[in-house]
MILOPA-916722 format. One record per residue (C-alpha): residue in three letters; residue number from 1; x, y, z. Coordinates in steps of 0.5 Angstrom, whole numbers, plus 500, padded with zeros to 3 digits. Layout:
BEGIN
   r   k   x   y   z
 ALA NUM   X   Y   Z
...
This chain:
BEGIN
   r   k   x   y   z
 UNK   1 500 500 500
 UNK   2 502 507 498
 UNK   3 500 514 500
 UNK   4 501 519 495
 UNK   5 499 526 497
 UNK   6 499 532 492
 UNK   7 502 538 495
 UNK   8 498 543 491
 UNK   9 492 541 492
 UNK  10 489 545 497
 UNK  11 492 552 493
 UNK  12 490 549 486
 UNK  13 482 549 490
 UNK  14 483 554 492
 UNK  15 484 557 486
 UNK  16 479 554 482
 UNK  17 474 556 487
 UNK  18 476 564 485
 UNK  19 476 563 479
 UNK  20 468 560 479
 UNK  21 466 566 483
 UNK  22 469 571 479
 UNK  23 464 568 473
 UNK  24 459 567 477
 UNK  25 459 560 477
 UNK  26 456 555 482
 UNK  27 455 561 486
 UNK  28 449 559 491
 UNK  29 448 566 495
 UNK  30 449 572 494
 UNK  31 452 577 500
 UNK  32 448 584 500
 UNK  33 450 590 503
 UNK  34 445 596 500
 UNK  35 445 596 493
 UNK  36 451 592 491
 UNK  37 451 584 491
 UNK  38 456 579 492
 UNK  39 455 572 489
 UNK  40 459 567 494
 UNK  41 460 559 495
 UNK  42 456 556 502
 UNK  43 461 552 503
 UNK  44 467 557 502
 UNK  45 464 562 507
 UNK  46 462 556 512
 UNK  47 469 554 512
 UNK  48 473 561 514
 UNK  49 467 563 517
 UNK  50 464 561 524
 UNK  51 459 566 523
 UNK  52 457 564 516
 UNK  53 457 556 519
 UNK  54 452 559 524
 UNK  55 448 562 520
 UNK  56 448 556 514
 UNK  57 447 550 518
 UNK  58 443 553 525
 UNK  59 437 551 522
 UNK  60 436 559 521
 UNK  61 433 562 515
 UNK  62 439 565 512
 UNK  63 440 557 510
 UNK  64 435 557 505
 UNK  65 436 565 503
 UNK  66 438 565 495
 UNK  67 441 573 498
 UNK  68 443 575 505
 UNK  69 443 582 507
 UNK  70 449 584 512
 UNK  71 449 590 516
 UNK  72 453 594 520
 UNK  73 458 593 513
 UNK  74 461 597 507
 UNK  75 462 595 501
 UNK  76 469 596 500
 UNK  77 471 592 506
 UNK  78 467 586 504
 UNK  79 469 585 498
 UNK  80 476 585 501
 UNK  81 474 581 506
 UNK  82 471 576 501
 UNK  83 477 577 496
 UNK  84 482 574 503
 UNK  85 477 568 503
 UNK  86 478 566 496
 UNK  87 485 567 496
 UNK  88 489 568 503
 UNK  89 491 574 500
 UNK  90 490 582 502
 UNK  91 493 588 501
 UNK  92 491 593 507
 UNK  93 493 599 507
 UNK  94 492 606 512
 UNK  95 485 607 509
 UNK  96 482 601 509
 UNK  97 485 597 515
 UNK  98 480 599 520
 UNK  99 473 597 516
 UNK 100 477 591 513
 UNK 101 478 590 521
 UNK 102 471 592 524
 UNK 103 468 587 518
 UNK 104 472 581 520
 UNK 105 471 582 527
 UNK 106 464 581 526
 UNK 107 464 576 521
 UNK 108 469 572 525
 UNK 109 475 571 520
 UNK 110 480 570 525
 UNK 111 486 570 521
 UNK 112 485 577 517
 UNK 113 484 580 524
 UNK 114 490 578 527
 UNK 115 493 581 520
 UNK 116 490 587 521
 UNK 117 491 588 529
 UNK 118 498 587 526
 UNK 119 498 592 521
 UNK 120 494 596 526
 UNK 121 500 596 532
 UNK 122 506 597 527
 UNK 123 502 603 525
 UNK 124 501 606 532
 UNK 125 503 613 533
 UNK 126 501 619 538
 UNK 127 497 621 533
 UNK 128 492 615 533
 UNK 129 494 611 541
 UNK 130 488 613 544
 UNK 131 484 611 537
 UNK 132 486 604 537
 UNK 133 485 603 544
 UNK 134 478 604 543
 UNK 135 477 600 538
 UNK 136 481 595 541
 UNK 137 477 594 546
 UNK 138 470 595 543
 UNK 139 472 588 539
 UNK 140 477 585 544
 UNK 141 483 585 540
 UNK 142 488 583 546
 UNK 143 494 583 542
 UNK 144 492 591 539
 UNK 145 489 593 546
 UNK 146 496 591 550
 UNK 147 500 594 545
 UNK 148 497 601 544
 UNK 149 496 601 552
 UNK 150 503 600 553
 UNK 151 504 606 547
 UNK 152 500 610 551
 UNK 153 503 609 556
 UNK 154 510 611 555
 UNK 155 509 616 550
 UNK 156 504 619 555
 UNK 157 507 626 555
 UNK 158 507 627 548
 UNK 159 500 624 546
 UNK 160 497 628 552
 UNK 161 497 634 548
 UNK 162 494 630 542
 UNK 163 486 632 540
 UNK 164 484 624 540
 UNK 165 486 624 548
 UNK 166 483 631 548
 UNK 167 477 628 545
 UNK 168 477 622 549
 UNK 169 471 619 552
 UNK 170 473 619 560
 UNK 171 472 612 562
 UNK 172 479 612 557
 UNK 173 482 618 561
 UNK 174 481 614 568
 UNK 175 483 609 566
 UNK 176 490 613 563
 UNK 177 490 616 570
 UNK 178 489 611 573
 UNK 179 496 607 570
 UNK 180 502 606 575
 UNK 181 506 605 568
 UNK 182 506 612 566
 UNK 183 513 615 563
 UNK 184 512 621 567
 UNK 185 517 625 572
 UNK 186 512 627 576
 UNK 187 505 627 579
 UNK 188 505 634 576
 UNK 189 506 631 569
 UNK 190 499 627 570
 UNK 191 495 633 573
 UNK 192 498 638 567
 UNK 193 495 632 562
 UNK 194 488 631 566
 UNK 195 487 638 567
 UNK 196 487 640 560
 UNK 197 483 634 558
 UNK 198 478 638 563
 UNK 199 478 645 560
 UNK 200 477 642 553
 UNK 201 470 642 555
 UNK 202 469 644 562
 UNK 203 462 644 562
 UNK 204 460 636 561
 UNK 205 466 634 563
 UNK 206 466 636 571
 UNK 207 464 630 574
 UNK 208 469 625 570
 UNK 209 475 630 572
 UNK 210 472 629 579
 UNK 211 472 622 579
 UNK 212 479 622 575
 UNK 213 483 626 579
 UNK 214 482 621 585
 UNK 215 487 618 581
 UNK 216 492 623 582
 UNK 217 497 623 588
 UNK 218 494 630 590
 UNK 219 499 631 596
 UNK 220 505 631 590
 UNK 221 502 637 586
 UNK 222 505 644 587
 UNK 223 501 649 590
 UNK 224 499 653 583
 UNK 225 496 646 581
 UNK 226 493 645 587
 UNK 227 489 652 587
 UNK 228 488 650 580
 UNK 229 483 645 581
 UNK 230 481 648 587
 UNK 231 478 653 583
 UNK 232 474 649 577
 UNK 233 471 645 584
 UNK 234 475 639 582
 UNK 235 478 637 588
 UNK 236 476 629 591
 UNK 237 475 629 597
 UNK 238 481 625 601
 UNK 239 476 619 603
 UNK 240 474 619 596
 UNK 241 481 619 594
 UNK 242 484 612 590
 UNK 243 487 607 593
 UNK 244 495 609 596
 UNK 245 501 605 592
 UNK 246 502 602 597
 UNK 247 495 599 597
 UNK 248 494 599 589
 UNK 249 499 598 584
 UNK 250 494 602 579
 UNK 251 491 609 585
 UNK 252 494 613 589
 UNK 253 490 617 594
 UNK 254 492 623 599
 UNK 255 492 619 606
 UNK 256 487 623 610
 UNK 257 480 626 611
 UNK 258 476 631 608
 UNK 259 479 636 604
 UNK 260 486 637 604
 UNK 261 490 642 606
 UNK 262 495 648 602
 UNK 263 500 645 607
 UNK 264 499 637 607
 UNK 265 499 638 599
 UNK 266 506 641 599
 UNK 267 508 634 602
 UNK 268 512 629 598
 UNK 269 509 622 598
 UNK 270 513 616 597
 UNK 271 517 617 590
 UNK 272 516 613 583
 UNK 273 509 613 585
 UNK 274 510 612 577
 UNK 275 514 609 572
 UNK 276 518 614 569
 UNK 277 519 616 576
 UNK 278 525 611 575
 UNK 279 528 613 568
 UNK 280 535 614 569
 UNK 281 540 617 564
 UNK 282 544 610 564
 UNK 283 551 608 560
 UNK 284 551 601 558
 UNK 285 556 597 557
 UNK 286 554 589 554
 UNK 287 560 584 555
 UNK 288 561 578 559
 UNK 289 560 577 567
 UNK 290 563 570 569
 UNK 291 560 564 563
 UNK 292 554 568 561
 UNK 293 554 575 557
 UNK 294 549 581 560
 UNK 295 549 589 560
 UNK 296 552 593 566
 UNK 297 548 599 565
 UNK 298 552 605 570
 UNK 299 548 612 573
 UNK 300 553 616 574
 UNK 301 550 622 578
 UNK 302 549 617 583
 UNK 303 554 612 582
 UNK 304 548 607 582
 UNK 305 550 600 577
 UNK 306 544 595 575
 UNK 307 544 589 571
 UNK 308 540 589 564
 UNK 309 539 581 563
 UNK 310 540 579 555
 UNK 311 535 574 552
 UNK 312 539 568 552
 UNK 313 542 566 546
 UNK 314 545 573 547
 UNK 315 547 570 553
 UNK 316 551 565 550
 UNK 317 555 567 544
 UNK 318 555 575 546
 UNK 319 551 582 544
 UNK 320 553 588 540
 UNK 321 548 593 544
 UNK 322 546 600 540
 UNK 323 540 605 541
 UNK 324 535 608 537
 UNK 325 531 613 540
 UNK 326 532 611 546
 UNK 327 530 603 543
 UNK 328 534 598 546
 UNK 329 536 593 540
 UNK 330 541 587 542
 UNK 331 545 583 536
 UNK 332 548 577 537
 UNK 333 555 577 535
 UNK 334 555 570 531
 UNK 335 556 568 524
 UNK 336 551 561 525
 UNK 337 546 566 528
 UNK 338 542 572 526
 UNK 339 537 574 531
 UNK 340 536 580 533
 UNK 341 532 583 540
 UNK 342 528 589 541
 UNK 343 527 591 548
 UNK 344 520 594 551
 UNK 345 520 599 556
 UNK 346 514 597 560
 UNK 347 514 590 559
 UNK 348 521 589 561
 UNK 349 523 583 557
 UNK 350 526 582 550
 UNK 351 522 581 543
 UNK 352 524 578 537
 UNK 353 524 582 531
 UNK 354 526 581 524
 UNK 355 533 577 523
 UNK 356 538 580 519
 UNK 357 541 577 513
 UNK 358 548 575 514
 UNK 359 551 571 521
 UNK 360 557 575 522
 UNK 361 562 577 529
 UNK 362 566 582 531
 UNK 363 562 588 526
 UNK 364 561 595 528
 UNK 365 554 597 529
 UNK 366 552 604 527
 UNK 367 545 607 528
 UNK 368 543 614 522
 UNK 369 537 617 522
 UNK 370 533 612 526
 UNK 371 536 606 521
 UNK 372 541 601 524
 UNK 373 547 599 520
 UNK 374 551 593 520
 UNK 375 558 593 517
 UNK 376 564 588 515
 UNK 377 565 583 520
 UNK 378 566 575 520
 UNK 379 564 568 519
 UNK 380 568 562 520
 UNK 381 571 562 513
 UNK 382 572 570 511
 UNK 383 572 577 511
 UNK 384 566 580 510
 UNK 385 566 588 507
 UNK 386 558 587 506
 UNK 387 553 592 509
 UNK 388 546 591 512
 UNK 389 541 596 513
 UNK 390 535 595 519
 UNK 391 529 600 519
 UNK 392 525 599 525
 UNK 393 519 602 522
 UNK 394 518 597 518
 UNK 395 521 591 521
 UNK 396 525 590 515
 UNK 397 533 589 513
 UNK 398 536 590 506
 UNK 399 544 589 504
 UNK 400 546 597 503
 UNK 401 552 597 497
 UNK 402 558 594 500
 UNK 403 565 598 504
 UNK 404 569 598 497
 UNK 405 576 594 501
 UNK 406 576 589 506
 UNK 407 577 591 513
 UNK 408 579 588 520
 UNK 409 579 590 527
 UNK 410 576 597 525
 UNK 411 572 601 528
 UNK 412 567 606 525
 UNK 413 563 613 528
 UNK 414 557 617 525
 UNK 415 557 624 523
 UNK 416 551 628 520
 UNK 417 548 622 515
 UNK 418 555 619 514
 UNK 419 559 613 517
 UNK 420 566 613 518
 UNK 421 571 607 518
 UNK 422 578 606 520
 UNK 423 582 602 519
 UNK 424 589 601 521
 UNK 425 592 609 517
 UNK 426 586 607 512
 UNK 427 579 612 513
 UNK 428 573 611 508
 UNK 429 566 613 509
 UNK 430 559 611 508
 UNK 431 553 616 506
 UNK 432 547 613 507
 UNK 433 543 617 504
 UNK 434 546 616 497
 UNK 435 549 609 499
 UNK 436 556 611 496
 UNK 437 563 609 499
 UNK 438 569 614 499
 UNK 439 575 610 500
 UNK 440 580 616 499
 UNK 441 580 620 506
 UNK 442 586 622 509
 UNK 443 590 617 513
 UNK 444 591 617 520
 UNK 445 597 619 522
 UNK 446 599 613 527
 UNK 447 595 606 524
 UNK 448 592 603 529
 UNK 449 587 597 531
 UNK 450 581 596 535
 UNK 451 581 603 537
 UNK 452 575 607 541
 UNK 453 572 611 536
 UNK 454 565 616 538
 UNK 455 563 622 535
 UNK 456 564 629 540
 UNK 457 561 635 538
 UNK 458 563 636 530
 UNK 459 571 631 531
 UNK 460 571 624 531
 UNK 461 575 621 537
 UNK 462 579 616 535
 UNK 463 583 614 542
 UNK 464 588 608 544
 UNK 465 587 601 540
 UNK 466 594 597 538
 UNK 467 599 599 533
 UNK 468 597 597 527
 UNK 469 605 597 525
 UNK 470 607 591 530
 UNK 471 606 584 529
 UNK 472 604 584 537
 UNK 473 598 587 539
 UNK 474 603 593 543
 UNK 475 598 598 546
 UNK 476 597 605 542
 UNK 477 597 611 547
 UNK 478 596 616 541
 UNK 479 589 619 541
 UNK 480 587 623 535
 UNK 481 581 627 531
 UNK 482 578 627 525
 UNK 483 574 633 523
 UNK 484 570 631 517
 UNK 485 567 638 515
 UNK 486 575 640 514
 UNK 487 577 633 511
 UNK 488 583 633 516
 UNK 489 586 630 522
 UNK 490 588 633 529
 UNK 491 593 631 535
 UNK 492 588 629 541
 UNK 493 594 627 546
 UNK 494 595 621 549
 UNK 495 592 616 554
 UNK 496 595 617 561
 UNK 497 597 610 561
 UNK 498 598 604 557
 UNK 499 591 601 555
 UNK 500 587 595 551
 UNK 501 580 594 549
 UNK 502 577 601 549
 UNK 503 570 603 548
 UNK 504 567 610 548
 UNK 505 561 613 549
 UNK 506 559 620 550
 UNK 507 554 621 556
 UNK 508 550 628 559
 UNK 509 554 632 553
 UNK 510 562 628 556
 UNK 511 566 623 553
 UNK 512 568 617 557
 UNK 513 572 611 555
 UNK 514 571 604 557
 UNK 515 578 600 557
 UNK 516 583 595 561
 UNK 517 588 598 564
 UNK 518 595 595 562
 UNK 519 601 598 564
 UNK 520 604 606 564
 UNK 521 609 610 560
 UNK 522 613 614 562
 UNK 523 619 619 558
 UNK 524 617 615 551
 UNK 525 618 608 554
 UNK 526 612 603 555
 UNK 527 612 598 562
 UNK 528 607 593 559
 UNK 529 603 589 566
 UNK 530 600 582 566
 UNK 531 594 583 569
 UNK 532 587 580 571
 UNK 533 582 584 565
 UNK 534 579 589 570
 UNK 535 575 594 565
 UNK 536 575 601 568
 UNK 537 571 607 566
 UNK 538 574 615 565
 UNK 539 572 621 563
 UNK 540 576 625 559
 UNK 541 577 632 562
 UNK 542 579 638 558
 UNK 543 580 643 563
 UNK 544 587 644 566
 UNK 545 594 645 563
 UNK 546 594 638 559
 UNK 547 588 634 558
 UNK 548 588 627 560
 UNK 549 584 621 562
 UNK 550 580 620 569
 UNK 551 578 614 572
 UNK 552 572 616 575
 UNK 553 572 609 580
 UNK 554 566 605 579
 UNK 555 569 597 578
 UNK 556 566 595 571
 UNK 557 564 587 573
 UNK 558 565 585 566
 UNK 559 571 581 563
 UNK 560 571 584 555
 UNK 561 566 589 553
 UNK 562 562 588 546
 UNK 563 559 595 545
 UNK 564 558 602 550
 UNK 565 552 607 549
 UNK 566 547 611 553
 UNK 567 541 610 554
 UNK 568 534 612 559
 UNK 569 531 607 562
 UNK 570 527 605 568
 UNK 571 531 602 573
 UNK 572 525 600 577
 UNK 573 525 595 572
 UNK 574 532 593 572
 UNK 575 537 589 578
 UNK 576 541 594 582
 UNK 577 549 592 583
 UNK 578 552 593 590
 UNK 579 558 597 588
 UNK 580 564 596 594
């Protein structure tokens, strides 16, 4: 006995089925919405739809209709909705995804909403949050309802000012109030937007803004604010007040009877009453800590140190880590791997997105006008000189035009809409507007590899890394400037010691370098020390009668350092490290 099976057959069908309906044949109902017909198959429309096979073998009387009437349905969208049935295929766009959305909801066509809840959560903008929230909750699309509820809250500043929340039904607005995961500074923050939502039309709004500022830890506003509600009659009571953080993770009341007073308002309540009340200006450094790879992220105001967890293949073969208006993305540094991460905010927790094109290690990570671009780099048998280009937005990779000679050990910067690589005395750059390469820029004056390399001010720093002319890796003390504007290159001093492994990143408007300390030098001559790799962090300080290197003294628990960039995070959210 032999079982055959025929791979096409289903699409073939399928096919088949749209054909006999574009013309009109065997078609045994007809779908009407106002003047327009649509001649359908029973069995096609029972077979996708849950709502149709309800309504054709339920014993009710459409079973026996020669024509249907749907209401509540525009033409335009279902003739899409009938088109995905026969086909598999969609086209949506800003225009017609939402009726195609509403349409599929009410006829049940499970997977073309589930393509529009996802065309629908890419689309997401502080201009339509509050819209798609609405609309998510109305069809309880748990997917769009948790995304743009997370949108909403992280871009709260920014989407308070909008019409759409403006306009909000106040239900929506309590809700907001409500939410421990806004990304605000301050209490205030919450009442600005809250009271602006009010003035929008005070008169029917009074009752709502009452209710809803209950929600408002009272005692953290200033006095203006505080007069403010006052005077619109707006102030709850204290009994009537939500519950305290410490009793909700969603309220905050002010802890006392009756009206409150000018005096208790003043008072500070507990702090991070709120998400964002967290949120911290961090260095990050990904490397790795022990047998496992993660991300040591630094405060430097206050010296306090965290641990940002990678997702577990990162873990393993390591991560390059870069920033993308203050995104978080991490690349996995493996030639047999592709993945790449993105982390959200208000979930705490890494998501997939799409894998770029080509495995590769030791490459150099830029990011260009919202893009991230990935150059050169490694597999197991060879140098790769190609450039791949990751636009966020879209969620979508393309290969770039490749860097014109092949570079190893090299490092690169961003100035303006350009990358700049440099390698040994070689300078190209990359303009990712016209996707050309230059490869004849001036050398550098001392050739060197693995070196540091970050854009300060309108200079790139190129700092430290090993002398390119030996065939040992002898540490470079020389640091150097490339000013792109003049096409020419500056003496930027020299590092105060002998150091390895240099990273940097600018931090509040300051260059730090990240390195290993590995010897001194003194009158020209270089004392190499064998030490344990102990990274440390410096600040470069310019005042003085030399420029020079600092230590700032925090211990930098990582055994090497893959990448060093900055970003605001909520460091609630994230594992503090006790410094010694």
């Amino acid at each position: 006995m032999t079982r055959y099976s025929d791979s096409n057959h289903g699409s073939v069908v399928l096919t088949q089925l749209h054909s006999l309906r574009s013309e009109g044949l065997l078609t045994d109902v007809s779908l009407q919405v106002n003047a327009d017909l649509f001649p359908c198959h029973r069995s096609v429309l029972a077979a996708c739809s849950p709502y149709f096979k309800a309504m054709f073998t339920g014993g009710m009387s459409e079973s026996h209709q020669e024509t249907v009437a749907l209401q509540d349905v525009e033409s335009s969208s279902l003739r899409l909705l009938l088109d995905f049935l026969y086909t598999g295929n969609i086209i949506l766009d800003d225009q017609n995804v939402q009726d195609v959305f509403i349409t599929s909801n009410l006829l049940q066509v499970v997977p073309l909403i589930h393509f529009c809840a996802e065309y629908l959560e890419k689309s997401l903008s502080i201009a339509n949050c509050i819209g798609m929230y609405c609309l998510a909750t109305v069809y309880s699309c748990t997917s769009l309802l948790e995304t743009s509820w997370e949108y909403i809250n992280y871009n709260f500043i920014l989407v308070s000012k909008q019409e759409e929340f403006l306009n909000a039904p106040g239900n929506v607005v309590q809700s907001i109030a409500s939410s421990r995961m806004l990304n605000v500074s301050s209490e205030g923050d919450v009442f600005e937007a809250m009271f602006q939502w009010y003035e929008k039309d005070p008169t029917s709004k009074v009752c709502t803004a009452q209710e809803i500022l209950k929600h408002v830890n009272m005692e953290s506003l200033d006095r203006t604010q505080v007069a403010r509600a006052r005077k619109e009659g707006l102030m709850p009571l204290a009994s009537e007040v939500g519950p305290t953080t410490a009793d909700s993770n969603q309220g905050f009341g002010s802890g006392s009877h009756g009206l409150a007073s000018p005096s208790s308002l003043q008072k500070a309540s507990e702090p991070c009453s709120r998400l964002g009340m967290s949120a911290q200006e961090l260095i990050l450094m990904a490397g790795r800590h022990g047998r496992q790879n993660t991300i040591f992220c630094v405060h430097l105001p206050t010296r306090k140190c965290y641990f940002l967890e990678l997702p577990p293949i990162c873990r393993t073969f390591g991560a390059l880590v870069t920033v993308v208006d203050n995104e978080v993305y991490a690349i996995t540094n493996d030639y047999q791997d592709k993945s790449m991460f993105h982390y959200n905010h208000i979930r705490k927790k890494w998501i997939a997105v799409a894998q770029r094109l080509q495995g590769r290690t030791d490459f150099q990570l830029q990011v260009v006008n919202g893009n991230i671009y990935i150059l050169g780099g490694l597999n197991d048998w060879e140098i790769l000189n190609s450039v791949e280009c990751y636009d966020p937005s879209a969620d979508e990779w393309k290969f770039m035009t490749p860097m014109p000679r092949d570079v190893i050990d090299f490092t690169s910067a961003v100035y303006r809409d350009s990358i700049y690589v440099f390698s040994g005395s070689r300078t190209m750059s990359y303009n990712t507007v016209t996707d050309l390469w230059t490869a004849t820029l001036p050398a550098m004056t001392t050739p060197r590899l693995r070196s540091a390399c970050v854009t300060h001010g309108n200079e790139i720093w190129v700092i430290g890394g090993s002398s390119a002319q030996s065939s040992t890796e002898v540490p470079c003390i020389q640091v150097e400037k490339y000013l792109p504007d003049e096409g020419k290159w500056e003496n930027g001093g020299y590092l105060p010691s002998l150091m390895k492994f240099c990273l940097a990143t600018v931090y509040q408007n300051e260059l730090y370098l990240c390195a290993v300390w590995c010897g001194v030098h003194e009158m020209g001559v270089m004392v190499p020390v064998q030490l344990h790799p102990q990274f440390d962090l410096y600040l470069y300080n310019s005042q003085g009668a030399t420029s020079t290197f600092n230590d700032v003294g925090i211990d930098i628990p990582l055994q090497d350092v893959l990448s060093c960039s900055t970003a605001r995070l909520f460091t609630e959210n994230i594992t503090p490290v006790v410094q010694r």
